[in-house]
LUMDRENKE-806087 format. One line per 4 residues: number of its first residue (from 1); for each residue x, y, z of N, C-alpha, C, O, CB. Coordinates in Angstrom, 2 decimals. Glycine has a CB too. Example, Ala and Ser with C-alpha at 12.3 -4.5 7.8 and 13.67 -1.06 7.14 Angstrom:
! residues 2
1 = 13.19/-5.69/7.80/12.30/-4.50/7.80/13.20/-3.30/7.80/14.24/-3.32/8.46/11.31/-4.47/9.05; 12.85/-2.25/7.08/13.67/-1.06/7.14/12.90/0.03/7.87/13.41/1.14/8.04/14.08/-0.60/5.72
! end
This chain:
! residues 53
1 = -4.31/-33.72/-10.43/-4.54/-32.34/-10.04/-3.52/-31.89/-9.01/-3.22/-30.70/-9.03/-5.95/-32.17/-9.51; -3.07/-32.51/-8.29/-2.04/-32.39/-7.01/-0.92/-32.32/-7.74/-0.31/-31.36/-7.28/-1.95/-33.64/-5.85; -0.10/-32.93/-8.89/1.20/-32.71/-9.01/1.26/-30.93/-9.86/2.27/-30.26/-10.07/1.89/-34.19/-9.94; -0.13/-30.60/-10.18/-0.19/-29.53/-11.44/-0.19/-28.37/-10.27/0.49/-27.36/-10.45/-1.81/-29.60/-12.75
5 = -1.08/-28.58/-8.90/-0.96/-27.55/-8.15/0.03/-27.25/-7.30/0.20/-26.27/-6.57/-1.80/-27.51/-7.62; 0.80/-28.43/-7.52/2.57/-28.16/-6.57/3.44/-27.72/-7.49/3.98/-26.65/-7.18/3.51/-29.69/-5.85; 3.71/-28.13/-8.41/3.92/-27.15/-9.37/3.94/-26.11/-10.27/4.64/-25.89/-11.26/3.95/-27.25/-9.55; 2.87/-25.38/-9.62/2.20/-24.48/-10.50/3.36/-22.93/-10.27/3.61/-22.23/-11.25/0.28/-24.30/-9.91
9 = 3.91/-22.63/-8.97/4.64/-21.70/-8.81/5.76/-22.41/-9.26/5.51/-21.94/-10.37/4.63/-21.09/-7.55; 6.71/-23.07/-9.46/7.37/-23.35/-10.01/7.66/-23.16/-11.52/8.70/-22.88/-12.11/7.29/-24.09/-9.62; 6.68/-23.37/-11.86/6.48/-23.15/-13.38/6.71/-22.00/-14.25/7.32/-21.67/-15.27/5.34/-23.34/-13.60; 5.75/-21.47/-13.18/5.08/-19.61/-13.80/6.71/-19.04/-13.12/7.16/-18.10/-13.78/2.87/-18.54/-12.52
13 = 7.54/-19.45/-12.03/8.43/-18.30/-12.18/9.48/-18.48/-12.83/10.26/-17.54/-12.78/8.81/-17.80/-11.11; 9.95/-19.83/-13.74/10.86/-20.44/-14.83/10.27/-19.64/-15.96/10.92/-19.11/-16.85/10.78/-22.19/-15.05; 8.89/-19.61/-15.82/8.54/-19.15/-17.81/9.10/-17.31/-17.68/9.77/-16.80/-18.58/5.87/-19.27/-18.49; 8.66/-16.50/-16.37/8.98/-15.15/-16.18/10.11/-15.38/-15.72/10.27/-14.30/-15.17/8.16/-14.30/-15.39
17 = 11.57/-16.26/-15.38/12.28/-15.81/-15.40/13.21/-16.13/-17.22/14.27/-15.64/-17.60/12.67/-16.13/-14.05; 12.41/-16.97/-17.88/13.46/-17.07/-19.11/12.80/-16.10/-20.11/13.34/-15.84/-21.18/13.65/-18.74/-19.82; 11.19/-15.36/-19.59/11.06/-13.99/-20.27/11.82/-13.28/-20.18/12.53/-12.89/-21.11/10.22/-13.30/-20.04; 11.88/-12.69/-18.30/12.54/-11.70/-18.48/14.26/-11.87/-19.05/14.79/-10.94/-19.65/12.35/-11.09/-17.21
21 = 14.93/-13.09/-18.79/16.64/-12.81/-19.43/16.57/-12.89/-20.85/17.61/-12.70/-21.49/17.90/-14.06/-18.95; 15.21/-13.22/-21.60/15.25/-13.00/-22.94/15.32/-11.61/-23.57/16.02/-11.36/-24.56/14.23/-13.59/-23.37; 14.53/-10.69/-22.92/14.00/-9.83/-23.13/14.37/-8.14/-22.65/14.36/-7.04/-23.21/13.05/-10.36/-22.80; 14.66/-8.66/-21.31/15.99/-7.41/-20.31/17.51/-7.89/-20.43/17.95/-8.99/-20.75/15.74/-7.42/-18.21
25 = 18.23/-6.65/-20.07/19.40/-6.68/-19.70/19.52/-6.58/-18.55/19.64/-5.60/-17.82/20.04/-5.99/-20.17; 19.45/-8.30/-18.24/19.76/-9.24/-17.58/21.45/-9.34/-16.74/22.15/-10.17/-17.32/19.43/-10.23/-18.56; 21.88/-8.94/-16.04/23.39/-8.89/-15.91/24.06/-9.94/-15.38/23.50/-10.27/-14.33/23.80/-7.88/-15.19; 25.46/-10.96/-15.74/25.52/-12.02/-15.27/25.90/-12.15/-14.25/27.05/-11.80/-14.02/25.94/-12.62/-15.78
29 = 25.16/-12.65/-13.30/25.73/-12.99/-11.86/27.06/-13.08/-11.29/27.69/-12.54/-10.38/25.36/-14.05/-11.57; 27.31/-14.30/-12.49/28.79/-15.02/-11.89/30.16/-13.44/-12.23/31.19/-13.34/-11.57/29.29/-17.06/-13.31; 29.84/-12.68/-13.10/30.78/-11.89/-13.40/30.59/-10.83/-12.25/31.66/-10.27/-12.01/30.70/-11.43/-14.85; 29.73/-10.45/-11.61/29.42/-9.50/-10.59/29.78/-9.71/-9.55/30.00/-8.79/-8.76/28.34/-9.24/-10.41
33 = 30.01/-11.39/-9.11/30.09/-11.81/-7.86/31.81/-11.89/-7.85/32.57/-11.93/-6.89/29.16/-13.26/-7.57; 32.05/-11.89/-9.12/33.95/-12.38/-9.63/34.28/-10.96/-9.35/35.09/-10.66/-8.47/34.50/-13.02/-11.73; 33.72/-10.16/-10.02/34.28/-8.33/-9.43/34.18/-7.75/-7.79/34.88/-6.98/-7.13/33.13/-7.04/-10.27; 32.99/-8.50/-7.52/32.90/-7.70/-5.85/34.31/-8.51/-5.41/35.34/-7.85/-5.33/31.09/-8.19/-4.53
37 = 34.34/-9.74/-5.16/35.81/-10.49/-4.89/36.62/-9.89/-4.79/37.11/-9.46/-3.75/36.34/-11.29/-5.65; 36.99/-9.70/-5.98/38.42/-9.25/-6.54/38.40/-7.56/-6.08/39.43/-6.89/-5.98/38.56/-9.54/-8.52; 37.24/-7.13/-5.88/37.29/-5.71/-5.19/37.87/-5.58/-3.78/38.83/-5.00/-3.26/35.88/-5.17/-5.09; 36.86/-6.36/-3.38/37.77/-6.80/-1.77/38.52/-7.39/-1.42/38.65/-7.55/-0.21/37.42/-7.24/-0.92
41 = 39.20/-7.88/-2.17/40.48/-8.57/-2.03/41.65/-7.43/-2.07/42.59/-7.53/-1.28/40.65/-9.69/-3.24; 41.60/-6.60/-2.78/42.04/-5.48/-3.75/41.94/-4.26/-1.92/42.96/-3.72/-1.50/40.47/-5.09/-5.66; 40.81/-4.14/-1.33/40.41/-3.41/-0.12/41.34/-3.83/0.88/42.07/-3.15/1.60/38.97/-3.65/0.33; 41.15/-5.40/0.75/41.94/-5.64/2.04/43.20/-5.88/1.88/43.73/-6.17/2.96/41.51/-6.66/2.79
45 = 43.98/-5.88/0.91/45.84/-5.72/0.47/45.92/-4.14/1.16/46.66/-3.74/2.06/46.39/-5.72/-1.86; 45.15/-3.58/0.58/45.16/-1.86/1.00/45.30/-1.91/2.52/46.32/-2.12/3.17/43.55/-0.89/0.55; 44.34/-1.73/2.86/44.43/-1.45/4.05/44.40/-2.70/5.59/43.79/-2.83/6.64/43.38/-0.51/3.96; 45.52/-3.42/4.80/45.97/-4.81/6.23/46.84/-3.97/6.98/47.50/-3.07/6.45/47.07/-6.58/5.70
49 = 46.85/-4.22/8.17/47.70/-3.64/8.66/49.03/-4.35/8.99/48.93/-5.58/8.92/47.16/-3.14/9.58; 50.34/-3.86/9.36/51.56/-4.38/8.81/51.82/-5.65/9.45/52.38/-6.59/8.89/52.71/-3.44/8.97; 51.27/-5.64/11.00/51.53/-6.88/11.25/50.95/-8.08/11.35/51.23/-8.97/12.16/51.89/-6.84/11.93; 49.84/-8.09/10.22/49.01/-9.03/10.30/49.68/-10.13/9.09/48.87/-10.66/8.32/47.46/-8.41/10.10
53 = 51.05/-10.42/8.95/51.42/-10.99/7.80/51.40/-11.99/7.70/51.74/-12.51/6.65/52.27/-10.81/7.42
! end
């Protein structure tokens, strides 16, 4: 009974989270986190200032 009740939130939020990416448009992380990057990377070429080279 103890390993079913330590696990029990564990469980239930694996089954609702492979509902919901079955089921929603789900957006992929790793590509969102690769664009903010490359956004601010992109921010800070812009506006470095000259003598920070």
């Amino acid at each position: 009974m103890g390993l079913i009740r330590s696990y029990f939130s564990f469980l239930v939020g694996t089954t609702c989270g492979v509902y919901i990416a079955q089921n929603y448009n789900v957006p992929n992380i790793k590509k969102v986190v690769h664009s903010a990057l490359f956004t601010a990377k992109v921010v800070e070429e812009k506006y470095r200032s000259p003598n920070d080279v």
